[in-house]
N, C-alpha and C positions, 0 to 999 in steps of 0.2 A: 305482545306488541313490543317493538322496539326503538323508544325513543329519545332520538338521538338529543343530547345535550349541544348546544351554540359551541363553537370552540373559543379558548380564551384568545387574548391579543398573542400570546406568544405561540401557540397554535396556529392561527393564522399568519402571523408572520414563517413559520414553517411551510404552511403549504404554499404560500406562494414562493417562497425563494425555490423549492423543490419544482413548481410548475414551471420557474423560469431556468432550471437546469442548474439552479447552483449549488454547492458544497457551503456549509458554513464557512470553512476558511476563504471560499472566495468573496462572501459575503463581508468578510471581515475585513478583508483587504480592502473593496470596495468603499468600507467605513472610516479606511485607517482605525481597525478596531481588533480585539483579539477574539480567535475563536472561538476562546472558553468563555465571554459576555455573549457572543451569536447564541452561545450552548444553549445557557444560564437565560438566559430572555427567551428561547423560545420553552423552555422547562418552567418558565412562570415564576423562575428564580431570582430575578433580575426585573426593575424595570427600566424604561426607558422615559424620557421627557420628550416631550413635544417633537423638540429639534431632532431628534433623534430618531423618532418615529417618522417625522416627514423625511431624513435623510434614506432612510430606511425604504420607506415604499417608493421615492424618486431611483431608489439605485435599483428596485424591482420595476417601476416603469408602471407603478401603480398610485401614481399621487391623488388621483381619487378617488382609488377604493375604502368603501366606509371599514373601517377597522375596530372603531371606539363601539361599543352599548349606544351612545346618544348619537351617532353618526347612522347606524344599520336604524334604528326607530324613524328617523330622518328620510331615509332613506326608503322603507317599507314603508312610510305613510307616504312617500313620493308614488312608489306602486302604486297603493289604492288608489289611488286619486287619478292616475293613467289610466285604471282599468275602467274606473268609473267613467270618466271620459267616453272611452270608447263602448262600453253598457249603453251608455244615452247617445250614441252615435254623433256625437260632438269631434267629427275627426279631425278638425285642424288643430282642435286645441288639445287632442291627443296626442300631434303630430309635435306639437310644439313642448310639451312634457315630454316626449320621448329623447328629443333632442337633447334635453335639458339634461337626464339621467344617464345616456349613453355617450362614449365609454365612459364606464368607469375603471375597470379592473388592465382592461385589454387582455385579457384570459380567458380561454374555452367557459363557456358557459354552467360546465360542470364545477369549475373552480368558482364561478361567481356564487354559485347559489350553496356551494358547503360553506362561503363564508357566511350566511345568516343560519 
């Protein structure tokens, strides 16, 4: 069996800059920032502060995709709790979670789900 590990923040920040087509350096540009930090941050070698991370996922066009550990927990107990909904055929209030959690990424559905 083969079980895949969560990817880290700087992992995730790789796939999605690659899902939206870009190069680290244009990444960088976008940041006013150098390629070799894009590198180094998405190699887990580097971190980044708040600011930076929100800069970051607005220049991907993903300001609220859950990125953090306590953001995806967030995030996956917002799932249960839709799916639950719709289990007990409670569909309005299904309808009204759904809203709530969508979009988040604006990425093919394959990108959303390798970020948890």
């Amino acid at each position: 069996m083969n079980i895949k590990k969560n990817p880290s923040l700087g992992e995730k920040i790789k796939m999605l800059r690659e899902a939206k087509g870009l190069n680290q350096a244009a990444l960088a540009k976008a940041l006013y920032s150098s390629t070799m930090l894009i590198s180094r941050i998405e190699r887990d070698q580097a971190t980044c502060d708040e600011e930076m991370l929100f800069t970051i996922k607005e220049t991907l066009g993903v300001e609220n995709a859950p990125l953090y550990e306590s953001e995806l927990v967030a995030y996956k107990d917002r799932l249960v709790a839709l799916f639950d909904e719709i289990e007990n055929e409670r569909y309005t209030a299904a309808r009204d979670k759904l809203e709530q959690l969508f979009p988040t990424t604006n990425l093919p559905w394959e990108h959303d789900l390798s970020l948890m």
